[in-house]
Every structure is written in structure tokens, then in C-alpha cells.
C-alpha positions as CSV (number, residue, x, y, z in Angstrom):
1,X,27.2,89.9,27.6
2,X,24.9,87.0,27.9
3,X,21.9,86.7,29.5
4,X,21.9,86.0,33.3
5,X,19.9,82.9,33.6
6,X,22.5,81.4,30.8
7,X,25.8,82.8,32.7
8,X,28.2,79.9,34.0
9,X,30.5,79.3,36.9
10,X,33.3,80.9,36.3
11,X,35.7,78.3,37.8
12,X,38.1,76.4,35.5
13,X,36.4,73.5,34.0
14,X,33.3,73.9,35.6
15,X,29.8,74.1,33.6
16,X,27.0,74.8,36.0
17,X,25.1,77.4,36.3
18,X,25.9,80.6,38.4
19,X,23.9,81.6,40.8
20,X,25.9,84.1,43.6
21,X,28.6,86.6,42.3
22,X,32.0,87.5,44.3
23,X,33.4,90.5,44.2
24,X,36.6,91.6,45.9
25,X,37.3,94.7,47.5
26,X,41.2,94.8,47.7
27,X,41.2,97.9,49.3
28,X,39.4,96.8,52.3
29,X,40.9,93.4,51.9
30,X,37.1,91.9,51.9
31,X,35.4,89.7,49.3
32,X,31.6,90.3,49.2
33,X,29.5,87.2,48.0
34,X,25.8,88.1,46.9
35,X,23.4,87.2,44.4
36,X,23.7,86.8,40.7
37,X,24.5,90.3,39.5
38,X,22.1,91.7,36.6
39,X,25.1,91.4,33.9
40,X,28.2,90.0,33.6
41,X,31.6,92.1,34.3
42,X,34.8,91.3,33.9
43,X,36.0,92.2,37.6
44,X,32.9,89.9,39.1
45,X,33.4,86.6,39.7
46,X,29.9,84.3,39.1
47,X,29.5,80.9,41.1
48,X,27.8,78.0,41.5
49,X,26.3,76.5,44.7
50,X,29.3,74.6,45.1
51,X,31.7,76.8,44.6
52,X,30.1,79.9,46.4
53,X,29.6,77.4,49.4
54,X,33.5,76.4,49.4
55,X,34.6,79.8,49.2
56,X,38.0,81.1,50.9
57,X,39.6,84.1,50.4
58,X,43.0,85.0,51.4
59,X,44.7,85.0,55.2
60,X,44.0,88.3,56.9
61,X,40.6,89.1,54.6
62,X,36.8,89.1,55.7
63,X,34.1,87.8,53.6
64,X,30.6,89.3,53.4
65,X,28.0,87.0,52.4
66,X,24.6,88.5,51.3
67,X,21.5,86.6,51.3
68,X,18.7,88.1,50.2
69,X,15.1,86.4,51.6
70,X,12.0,87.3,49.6
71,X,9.2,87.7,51.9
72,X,7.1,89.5,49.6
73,X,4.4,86.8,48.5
74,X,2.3,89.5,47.3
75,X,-1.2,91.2,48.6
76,X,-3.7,89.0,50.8
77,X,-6.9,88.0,50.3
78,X,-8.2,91.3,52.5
79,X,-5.8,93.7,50.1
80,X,-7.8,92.9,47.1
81,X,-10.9,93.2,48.3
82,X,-10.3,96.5,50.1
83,X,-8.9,97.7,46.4
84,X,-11.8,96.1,44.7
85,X,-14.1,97.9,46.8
86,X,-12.4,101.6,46.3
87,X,-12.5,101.0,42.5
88,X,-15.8,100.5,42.7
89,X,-17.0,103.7,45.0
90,X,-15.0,105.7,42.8
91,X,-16.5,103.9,39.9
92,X,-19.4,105.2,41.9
93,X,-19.2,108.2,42.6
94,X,-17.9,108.9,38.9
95,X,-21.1,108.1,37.5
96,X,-23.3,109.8,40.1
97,X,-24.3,106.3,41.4
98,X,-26.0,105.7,38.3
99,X,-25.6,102.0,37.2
100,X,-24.3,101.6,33.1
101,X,-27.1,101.0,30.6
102,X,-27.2,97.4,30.1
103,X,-25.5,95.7,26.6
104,X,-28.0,94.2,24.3
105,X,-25.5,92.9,22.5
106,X,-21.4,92.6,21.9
107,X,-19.3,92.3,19.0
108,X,-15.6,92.1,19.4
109,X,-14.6,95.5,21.1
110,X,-18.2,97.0,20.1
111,X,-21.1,96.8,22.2
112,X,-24.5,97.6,21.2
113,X,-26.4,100.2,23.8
114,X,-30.5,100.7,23.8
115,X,-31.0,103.5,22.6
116,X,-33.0,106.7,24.5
């Protein structure tokens, strides 16, 4: 099995690179066209934009094309700050409110600490 991002069309003479996989349900006479599967199996069929775009399938089947749109862009501005803030009350309220005792010093992972 290769890697997916170097998987191939798997149409006859062509080299580019795969980005949907078709699979076909005989029983239900329905091929289901989605994205690029995590690995490579011998019963899955990977495409290119071209060919998963030209796509037919037999006289009497269905074809199910799954898209899947990412809408996650990750957390807003407002998200960090509101976890920024918790850390820091229960940073807080760990240490009784007291602040930590300032570094005199730093030395790789060592820090030097006043001393009481």
C-alpha cells in the first residue's frame, strides 16, 4: 500500500493524482463516489478530477456522490480568549491567588529562584 497523497488514477494510462474513490455496491446496483479513501484496496476504485467528474455507471444503477465541505476553520478570536482566561483562574485559584516568585535568572530548562 502506498501512501495516499502518492496514490494514482486508476484509469488505464492515466498518471494523475487521485483524489475521489468509487466504490460499487452490486447488490444495490449503486456506485458511491466519495473522497480519497485512507488506503488503497483492491475493490476501490481511485480517480482523478477528470475521471470522477465523467463518471457513468451502468443502465439501471444510481450513483451517490459524496462531498464532504469543511467548515471547521477552527476556534475564533472570542474561543481563545475565553480559554485563556479559565487557565488562568484556575492557574489562580491553584496557587491561592498568590503570584510566582519572580526568576532572577534562567539557564536552559533551570531557572534560578530568590531564595527565602
Amino acid at each position: 500500500m502506498r501512501k495516499s497523497n502518492s496514490r494514482r488514477c486508476s484509469r488505464a494510462s492515466c498518471t494523475n493524482a487521485a483524489i475521489k474513490t468509487l466504490t460499487y455496491i452490486y447488490s444495490d446496483s449503486t456506485a458511491v463516489l466519495g473522497p480519497l479513501s485512507t488506503y488503497a484496496e483492491p475493490h476501490n476504485y481511485d480517480l482523478c478530477s477528470l475521471h470522477s467528474e465523467r463518471l457513468t455507471v451502468p443502465v439501471g444503477w444510481s450513483v451517490i456522490k459524496e462531498e464532504i465541505i469543511d467548515h471547521n476553520t477552527g476556534p475564533s478570536e472570542e474561543d481563545l480568549m475565553a480559554i485563556a482566561n479559565a487557565v488562568r483562574e484556575v492557574a489562580n485559584t491553584e496557587t491561592g491567588g498568590k503570584t510566582m516568585q519572580p526568576e532572577l535568572g534562567r539557564r536552559g530548562h533551570l531557572r534560578v529562584l530568590p531564595s527565602n
